[in-house]
MDTraj code that builds the backbone (N, CA, C; nanometers):
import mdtraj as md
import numpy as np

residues = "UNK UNK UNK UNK UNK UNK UNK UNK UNK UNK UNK UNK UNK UNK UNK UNK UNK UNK UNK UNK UNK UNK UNK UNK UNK UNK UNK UNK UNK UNK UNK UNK UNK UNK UNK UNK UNK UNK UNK UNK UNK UNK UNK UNK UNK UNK UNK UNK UNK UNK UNK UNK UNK UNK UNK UNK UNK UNK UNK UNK UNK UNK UNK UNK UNK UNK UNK UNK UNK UNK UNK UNK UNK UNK UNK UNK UNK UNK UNK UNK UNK UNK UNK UNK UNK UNK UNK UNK UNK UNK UNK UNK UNK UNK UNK UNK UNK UNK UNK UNK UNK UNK UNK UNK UNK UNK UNK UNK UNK UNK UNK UNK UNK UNK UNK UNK UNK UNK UNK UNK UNK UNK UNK UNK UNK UNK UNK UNK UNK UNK UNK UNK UNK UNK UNK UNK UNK UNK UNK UNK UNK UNK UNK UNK UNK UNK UNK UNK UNK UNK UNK UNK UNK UNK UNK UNK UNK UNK UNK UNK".split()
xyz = np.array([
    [0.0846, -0.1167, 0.0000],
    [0.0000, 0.0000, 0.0000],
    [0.0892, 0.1230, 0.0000],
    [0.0321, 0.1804, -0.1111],
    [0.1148, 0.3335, -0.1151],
    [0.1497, 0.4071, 0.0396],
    [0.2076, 0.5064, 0.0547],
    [0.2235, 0.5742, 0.1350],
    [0.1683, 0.7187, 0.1045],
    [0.0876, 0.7959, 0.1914],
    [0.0446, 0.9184, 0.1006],
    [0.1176, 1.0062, 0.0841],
    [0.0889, 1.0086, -0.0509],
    [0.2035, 1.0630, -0.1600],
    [0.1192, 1.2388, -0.1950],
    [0.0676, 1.2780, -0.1725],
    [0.0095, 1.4118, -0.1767],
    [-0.0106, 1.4833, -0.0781],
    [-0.0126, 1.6524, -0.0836],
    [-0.0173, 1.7585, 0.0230],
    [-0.1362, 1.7958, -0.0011],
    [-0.1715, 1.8248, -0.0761],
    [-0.3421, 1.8176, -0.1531],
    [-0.3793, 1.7811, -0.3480],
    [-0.5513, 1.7584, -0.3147],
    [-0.5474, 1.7093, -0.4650],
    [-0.6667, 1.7757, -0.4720],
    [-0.7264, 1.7941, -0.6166],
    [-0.8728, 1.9214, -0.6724],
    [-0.8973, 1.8199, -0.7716],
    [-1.0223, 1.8041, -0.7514],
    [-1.1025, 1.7743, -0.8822],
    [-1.1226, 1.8716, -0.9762],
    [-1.1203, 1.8671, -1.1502],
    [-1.1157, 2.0537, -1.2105],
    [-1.1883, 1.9558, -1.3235],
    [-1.2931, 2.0065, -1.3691],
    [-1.3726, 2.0030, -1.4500],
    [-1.2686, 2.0506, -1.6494],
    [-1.3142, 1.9398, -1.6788],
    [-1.2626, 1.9047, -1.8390],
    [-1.3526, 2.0611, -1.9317],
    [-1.3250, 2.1329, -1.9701],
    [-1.3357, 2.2541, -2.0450],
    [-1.3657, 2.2022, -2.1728],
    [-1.3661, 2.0919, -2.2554],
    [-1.4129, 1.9977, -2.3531],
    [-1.5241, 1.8943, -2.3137],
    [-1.6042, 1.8806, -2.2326],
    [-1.6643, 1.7197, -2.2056],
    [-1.6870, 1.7523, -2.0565],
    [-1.7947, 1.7936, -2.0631],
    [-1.8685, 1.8287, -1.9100],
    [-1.8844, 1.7266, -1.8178],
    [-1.9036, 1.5585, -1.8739],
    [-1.8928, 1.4655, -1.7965],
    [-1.7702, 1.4552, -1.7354],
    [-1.6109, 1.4990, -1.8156],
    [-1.5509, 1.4429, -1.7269],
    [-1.4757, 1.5674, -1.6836],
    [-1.3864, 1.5122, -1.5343],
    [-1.3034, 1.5983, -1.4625],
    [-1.1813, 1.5121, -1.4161],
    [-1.0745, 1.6167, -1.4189],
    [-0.9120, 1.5795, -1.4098],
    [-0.8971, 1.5856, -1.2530],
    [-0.8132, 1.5018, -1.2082],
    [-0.7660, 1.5075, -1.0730],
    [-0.6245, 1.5696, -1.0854],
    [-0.5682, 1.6779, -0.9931],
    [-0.4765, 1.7736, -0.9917],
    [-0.4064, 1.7514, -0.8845],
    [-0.2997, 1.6921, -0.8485],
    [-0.2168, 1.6672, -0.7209],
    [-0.1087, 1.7568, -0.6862],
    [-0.1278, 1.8241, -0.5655],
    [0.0046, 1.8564, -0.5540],
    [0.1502, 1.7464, -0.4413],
    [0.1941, 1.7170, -0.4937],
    [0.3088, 1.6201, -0.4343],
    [0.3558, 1.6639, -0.2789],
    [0.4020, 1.5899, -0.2354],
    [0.4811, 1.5896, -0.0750],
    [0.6001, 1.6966, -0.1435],
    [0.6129, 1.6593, -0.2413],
    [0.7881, 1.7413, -0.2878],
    [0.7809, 1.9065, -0.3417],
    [0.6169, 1.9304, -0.3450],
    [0.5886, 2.0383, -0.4333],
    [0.5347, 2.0816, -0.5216],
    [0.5551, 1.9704, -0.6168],
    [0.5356, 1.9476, -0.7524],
    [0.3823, 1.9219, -0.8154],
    [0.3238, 1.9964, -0.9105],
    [0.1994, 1.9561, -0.9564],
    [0.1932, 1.8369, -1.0601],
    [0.1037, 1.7734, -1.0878],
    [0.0804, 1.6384, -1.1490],
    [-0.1156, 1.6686, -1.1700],
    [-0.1039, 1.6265, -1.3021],
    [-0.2608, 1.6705, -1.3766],
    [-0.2710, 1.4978, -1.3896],
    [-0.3945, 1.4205, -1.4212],
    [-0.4335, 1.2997, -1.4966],
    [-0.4923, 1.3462, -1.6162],
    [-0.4689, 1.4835, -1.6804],
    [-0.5238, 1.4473, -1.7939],
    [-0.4144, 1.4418, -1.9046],
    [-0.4913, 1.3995, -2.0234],
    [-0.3525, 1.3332, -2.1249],
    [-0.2979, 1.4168, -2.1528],
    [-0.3011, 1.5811, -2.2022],
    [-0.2218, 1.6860, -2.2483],
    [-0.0925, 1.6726, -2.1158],
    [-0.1025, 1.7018, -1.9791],
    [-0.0213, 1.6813, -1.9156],
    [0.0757, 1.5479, -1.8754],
    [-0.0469, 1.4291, -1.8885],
    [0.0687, 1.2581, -1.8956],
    [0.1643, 1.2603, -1.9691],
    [0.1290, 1.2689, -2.1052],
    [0.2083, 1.2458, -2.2424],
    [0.2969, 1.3857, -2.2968],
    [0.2787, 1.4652, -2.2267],
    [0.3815, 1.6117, -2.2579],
    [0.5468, 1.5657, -2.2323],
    [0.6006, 1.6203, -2.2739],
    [0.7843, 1.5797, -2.2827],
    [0.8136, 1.6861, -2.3330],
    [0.8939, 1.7372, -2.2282],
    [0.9004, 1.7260, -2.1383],
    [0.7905, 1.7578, -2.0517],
    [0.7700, 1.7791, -1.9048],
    [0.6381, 1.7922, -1.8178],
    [0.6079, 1.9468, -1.8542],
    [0.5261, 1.9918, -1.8881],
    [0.4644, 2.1471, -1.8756],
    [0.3181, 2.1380, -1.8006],
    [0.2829, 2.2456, -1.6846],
    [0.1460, 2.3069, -1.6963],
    [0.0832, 2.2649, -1.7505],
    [-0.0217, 2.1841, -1.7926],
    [-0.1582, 2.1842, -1.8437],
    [-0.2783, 2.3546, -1.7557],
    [-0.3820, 2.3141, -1.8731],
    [-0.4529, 2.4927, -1.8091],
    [-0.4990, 2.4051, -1.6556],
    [-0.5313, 2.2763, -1.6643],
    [-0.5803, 2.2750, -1.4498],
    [-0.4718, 2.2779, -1.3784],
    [-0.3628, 2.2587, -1.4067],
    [-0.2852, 2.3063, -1.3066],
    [-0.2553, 2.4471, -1.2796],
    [-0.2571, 2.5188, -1.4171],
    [-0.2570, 2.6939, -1.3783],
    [-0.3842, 2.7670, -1.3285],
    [-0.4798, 2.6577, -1.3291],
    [-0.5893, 2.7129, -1.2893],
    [-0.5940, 2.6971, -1.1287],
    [-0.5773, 2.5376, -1.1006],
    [-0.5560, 2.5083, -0.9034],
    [-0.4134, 2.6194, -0.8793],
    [-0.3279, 2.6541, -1.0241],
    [-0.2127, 2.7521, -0.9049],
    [-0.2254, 2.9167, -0.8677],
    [-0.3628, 2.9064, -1.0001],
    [-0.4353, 3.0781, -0.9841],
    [-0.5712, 3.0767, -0.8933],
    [-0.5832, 2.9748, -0.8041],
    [-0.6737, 2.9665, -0.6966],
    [-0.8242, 2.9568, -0.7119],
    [-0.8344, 2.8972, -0.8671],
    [-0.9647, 2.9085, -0.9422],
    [-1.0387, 2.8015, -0.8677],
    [-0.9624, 2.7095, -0.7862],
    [-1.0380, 2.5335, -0.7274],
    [-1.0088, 2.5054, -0.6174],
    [-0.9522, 2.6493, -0.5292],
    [-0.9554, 2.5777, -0.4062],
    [-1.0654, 2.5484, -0.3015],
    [-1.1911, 2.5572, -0.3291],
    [-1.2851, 2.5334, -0.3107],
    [-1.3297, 2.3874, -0.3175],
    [-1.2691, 2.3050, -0.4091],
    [-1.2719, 2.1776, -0.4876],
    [-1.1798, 2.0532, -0.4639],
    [-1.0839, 2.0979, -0.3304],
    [-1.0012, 2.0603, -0.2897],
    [-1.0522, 1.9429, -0.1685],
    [-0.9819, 1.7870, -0.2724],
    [-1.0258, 1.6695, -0.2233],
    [-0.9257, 1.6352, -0.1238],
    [-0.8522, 1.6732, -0.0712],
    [-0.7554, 1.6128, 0.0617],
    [-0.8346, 1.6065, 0.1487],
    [-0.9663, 1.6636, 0.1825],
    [-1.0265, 1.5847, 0.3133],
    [-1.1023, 1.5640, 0.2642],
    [-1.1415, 1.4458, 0.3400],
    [-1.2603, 1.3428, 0.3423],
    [-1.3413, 1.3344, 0.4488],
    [-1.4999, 1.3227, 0.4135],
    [-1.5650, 1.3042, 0.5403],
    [-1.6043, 1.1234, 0.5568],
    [-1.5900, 1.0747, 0.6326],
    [-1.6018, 0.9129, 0.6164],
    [-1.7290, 0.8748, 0.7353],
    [-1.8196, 0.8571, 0.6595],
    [-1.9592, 0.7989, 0.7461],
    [-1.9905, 0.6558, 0.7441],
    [-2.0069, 0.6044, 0.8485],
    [-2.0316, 0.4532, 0.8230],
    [-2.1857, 0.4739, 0.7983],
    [-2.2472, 0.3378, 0.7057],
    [-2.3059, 0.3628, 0.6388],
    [-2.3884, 0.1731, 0.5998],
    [-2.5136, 0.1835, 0.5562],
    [-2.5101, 0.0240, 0.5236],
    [-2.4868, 0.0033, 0.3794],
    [-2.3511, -0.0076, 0.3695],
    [-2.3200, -0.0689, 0.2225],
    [-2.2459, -0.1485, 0.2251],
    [-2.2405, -0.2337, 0.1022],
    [-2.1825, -0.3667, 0.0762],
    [-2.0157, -0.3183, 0.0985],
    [-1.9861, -0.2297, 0.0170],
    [-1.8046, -0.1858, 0.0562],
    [-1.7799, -0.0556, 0.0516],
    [-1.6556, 0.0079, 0.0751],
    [-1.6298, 0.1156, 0.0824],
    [-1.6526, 0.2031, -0.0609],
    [-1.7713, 0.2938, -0.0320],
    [-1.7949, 0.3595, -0.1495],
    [-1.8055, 0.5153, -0.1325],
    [-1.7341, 0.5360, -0.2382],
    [-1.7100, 0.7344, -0.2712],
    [-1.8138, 0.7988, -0.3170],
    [-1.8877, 0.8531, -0.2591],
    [-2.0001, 0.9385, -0.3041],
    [-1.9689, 1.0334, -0.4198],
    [-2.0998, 1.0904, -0.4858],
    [-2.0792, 1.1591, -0.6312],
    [-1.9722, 1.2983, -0.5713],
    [-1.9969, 1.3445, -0.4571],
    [-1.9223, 1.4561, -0.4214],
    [-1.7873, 1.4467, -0.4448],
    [-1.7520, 1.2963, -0.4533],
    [-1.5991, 1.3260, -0.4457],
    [-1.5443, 1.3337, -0.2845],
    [-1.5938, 1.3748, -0.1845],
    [-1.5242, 1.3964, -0.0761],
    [-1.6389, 1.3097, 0.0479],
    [-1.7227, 1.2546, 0.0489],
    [-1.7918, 1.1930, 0.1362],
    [-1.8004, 1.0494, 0.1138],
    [-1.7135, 0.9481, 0.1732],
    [-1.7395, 0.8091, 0.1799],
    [-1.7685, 0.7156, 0.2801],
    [-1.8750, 0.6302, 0.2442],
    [-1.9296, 0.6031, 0.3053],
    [-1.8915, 0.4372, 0.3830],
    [-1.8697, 0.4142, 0.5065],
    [-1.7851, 0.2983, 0.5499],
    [-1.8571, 0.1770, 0.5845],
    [-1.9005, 0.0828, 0.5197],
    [-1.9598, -0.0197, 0.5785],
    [-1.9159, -0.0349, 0.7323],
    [-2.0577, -0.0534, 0.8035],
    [-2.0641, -0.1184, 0.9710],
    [-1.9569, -0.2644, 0.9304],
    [-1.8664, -0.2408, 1.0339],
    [-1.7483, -0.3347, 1.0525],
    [-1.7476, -0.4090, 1.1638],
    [-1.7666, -0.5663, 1.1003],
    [-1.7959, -0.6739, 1.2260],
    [-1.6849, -0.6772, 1.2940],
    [-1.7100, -0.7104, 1.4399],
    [-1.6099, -0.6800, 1.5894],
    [-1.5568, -0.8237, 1.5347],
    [-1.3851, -0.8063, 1.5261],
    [-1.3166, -0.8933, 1.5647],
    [-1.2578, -0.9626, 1.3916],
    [-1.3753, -0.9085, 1.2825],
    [-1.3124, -0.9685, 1.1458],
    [-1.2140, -0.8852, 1.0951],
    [-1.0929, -0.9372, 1.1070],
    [-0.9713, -0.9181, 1.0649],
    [-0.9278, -0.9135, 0.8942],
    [-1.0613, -1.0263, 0.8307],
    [-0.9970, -0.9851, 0.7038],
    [-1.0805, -0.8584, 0.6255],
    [-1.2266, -0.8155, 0.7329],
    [-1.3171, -0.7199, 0.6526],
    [-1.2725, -0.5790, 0.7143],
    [-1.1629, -0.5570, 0.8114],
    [-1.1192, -0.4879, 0.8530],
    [-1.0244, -0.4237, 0.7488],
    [-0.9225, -0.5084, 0.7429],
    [-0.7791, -0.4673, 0.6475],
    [-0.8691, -0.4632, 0.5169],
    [-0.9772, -0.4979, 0.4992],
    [-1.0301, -0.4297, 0.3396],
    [-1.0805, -0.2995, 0.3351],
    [-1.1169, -0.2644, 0.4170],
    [-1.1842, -0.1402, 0.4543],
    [-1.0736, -0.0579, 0.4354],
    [-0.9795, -0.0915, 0.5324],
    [-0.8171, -0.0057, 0.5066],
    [-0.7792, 0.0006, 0.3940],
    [-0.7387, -0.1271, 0.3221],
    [-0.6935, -0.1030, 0.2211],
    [-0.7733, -0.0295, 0.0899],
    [-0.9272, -0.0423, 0.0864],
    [-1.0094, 0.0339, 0.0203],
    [-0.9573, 0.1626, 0.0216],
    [-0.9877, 0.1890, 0.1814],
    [-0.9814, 0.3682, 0.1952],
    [-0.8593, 0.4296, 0.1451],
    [-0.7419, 0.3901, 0.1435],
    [-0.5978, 0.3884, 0.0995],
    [-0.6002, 0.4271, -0.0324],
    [-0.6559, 0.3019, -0.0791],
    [-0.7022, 0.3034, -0.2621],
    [-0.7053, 0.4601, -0.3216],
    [-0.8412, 0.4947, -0.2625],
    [-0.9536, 0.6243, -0.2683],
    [-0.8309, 0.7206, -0.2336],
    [-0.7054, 0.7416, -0.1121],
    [-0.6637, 0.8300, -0.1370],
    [-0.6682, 0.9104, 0.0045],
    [-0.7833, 0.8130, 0.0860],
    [-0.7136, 0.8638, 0.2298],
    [-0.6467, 0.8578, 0.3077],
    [-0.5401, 0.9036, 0.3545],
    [-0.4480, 0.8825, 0.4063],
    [-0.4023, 0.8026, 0.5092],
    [-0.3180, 0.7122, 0.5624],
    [-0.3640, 0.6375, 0.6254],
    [-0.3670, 0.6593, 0.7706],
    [-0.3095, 0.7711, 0.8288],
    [-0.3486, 0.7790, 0.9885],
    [-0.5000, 0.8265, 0.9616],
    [-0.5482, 0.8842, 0.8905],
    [-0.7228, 0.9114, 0.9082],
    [-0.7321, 0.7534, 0.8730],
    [-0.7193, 0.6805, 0.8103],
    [-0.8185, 0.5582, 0.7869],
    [-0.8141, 0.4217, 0.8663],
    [-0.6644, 0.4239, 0.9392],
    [-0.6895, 0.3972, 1.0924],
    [-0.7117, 0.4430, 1.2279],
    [-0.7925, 0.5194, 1.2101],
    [-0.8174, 0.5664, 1.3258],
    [-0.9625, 0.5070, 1.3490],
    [-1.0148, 0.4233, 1.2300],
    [-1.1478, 0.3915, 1.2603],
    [-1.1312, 0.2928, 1.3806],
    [-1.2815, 0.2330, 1.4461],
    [-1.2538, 0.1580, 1.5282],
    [-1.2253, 0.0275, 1.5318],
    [-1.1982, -0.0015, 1.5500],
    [-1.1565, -0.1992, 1.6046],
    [-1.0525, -0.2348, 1.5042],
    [-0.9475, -0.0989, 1.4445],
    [-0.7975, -0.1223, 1.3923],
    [-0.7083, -0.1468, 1.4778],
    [-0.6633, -0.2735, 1.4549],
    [-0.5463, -0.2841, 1.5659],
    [-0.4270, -0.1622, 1.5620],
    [-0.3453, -0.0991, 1.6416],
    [-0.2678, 0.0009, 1.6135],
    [-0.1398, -0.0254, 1.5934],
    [-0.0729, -0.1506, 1.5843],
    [-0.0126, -0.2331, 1.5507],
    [0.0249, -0.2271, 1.3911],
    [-0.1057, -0.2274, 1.3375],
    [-0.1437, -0.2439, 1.1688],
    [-0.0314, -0.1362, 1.0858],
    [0.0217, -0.1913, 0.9769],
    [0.0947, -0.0891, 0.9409],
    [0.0095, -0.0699, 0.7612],
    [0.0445, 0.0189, 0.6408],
    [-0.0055, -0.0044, 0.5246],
    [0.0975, -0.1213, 0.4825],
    [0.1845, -0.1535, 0.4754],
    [0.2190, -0.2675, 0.3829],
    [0.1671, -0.3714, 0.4541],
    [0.2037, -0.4000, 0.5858],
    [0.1095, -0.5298, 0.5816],
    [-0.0374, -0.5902, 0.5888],
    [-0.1191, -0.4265, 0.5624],
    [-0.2726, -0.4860, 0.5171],
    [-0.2359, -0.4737, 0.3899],
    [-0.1449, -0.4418, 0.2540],
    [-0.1993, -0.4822, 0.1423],
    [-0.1172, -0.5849, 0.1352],
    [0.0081, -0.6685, 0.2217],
    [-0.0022, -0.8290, 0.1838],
    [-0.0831, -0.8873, 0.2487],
    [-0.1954, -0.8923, 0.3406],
    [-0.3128, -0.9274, 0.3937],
    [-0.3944, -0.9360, 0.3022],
    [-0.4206, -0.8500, 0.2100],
    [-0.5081, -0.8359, 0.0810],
    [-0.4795, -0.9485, -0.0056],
    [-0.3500, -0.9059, -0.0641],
    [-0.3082, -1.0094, -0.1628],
    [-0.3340, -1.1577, -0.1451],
    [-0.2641, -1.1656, -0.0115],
    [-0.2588, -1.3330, 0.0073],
    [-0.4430, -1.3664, 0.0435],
    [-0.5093, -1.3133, 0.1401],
    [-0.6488, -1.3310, 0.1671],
    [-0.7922, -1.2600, 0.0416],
    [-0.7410, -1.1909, -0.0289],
    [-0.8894, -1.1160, -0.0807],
    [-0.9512, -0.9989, -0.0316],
    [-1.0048, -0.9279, -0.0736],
    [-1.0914, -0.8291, -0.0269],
    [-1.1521, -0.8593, -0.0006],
    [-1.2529, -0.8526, 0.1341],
    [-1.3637, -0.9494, 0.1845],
    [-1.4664, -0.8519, 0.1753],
    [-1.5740, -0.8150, 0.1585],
    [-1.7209, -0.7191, 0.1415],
    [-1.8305, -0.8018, 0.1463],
    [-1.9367, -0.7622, 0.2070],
    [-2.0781, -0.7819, 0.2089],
    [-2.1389, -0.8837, 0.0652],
    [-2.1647, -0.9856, 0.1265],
    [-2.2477, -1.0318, 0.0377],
    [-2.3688, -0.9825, -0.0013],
    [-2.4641, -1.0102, -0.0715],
    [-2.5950, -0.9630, -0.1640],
    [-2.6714, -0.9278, -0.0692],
    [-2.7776, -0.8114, -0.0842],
    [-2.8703, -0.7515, -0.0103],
    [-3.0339, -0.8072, -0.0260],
    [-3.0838, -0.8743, 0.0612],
    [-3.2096, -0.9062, 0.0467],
    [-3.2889, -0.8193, 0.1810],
    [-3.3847, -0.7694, 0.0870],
    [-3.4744, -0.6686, 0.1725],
    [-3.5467, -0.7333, 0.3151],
    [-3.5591, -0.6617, 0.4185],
    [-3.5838, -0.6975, 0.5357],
    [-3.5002, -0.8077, 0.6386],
    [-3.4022, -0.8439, 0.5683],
    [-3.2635, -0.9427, 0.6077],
    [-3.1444, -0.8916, 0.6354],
    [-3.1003, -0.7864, 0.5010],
    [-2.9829, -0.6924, 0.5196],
    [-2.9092, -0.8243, 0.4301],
    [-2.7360, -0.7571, 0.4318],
    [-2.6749, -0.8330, 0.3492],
    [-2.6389, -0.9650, 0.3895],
    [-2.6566, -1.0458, 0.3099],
    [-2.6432, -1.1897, 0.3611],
    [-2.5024, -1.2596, 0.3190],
    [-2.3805, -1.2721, 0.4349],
    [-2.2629, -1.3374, 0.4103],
    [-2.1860, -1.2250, 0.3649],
    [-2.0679, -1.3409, 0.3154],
    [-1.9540, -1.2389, 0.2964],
    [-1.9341, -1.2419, 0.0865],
    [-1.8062, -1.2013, 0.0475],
    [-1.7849, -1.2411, -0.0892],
    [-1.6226, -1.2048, -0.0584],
    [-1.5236, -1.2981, -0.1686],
    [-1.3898, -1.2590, -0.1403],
    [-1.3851, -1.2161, -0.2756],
    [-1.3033, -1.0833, -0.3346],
    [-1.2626, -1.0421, -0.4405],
    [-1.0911, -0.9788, -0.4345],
    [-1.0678, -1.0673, -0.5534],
    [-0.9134, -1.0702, -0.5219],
    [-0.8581, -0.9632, -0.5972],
    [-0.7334, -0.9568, -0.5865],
    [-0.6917, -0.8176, -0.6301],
    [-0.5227, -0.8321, -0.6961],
])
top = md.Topology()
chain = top.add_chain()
for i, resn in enumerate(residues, 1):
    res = top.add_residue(resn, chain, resSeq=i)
    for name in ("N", "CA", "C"):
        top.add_atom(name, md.element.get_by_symbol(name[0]), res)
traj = md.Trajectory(xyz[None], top)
């Protein structure tokens, strides 16, 4: 599992294609980093316009480094349309492998990991590399299928 690698990141809306939007990082080192292709594939690295736009203060409003994390009844850890509100499946006391998925989910998404252990019943022990070889070798464990007036029934392993 990565280590968090960003000081902050902005979602910035695509100026071509209203559906989509670029994620804008700024690095531990300083440095800006765009996901969209004018900035991937540039050689050498230049500015793309969202990065001069998050550095002319057009998105700091839009700024995804915090997260609000609500537990929630869902099958797995899921990112709301906002971008910044996710929602944490209720975590059974004592399951160790639906625990380190949760972690390693939230990690995924980009939260950092002293916020994403701080939830409860993380051992403090836990470090990020060894919940994602916990992952590897065991699966992602999540909520099995939802039947109404039952709630979700069992588990499912999805490997990674």
């Amino acid at each position: 599992m990565a280590k968090r690698r960003y000081q902050k990141q902005w979602l910035v809306p695509s100026d071509t294609d209203s559906e989509k939007t670029y994620k804008v990082s700024l690095t531990l080192e300083g440095e800006y980093q765009c996901s969209c292709p004018r900035w991937i594939f540039s050689k050498p690295r230049k500015d793309c316009k969202h990065i001069g736009d998050v550095k002319n203060g057009c998105y700091d409003q839009n700024s995804i480094a915090e997260y609000t994390l609500l537990f929630a009844m869902v099958k797995e850890v899921t990112m709301l349309d906002d971008r910044q509100t996710i929602h944490v499946p209720l975590m059974p006391v004592g399951d160790t492998d639906f625990c380190a998925t949760i972690l390693y989910d939230l990690v995924q998404i980009g939260v950092p990991w002293q916020v994403a252990a701080e939830l409860e019943h993380v051992p403090r022990s836990w470090n990020p590399k060894a919940v994602e070889q916990h992952i590897k070798a065991h699966g992602r464990k999540i909520y099995g299928q939802w039947v109404e007036h039952h709630g979700f029934q069992g588990f499912e392993r999805v490997w990674v």
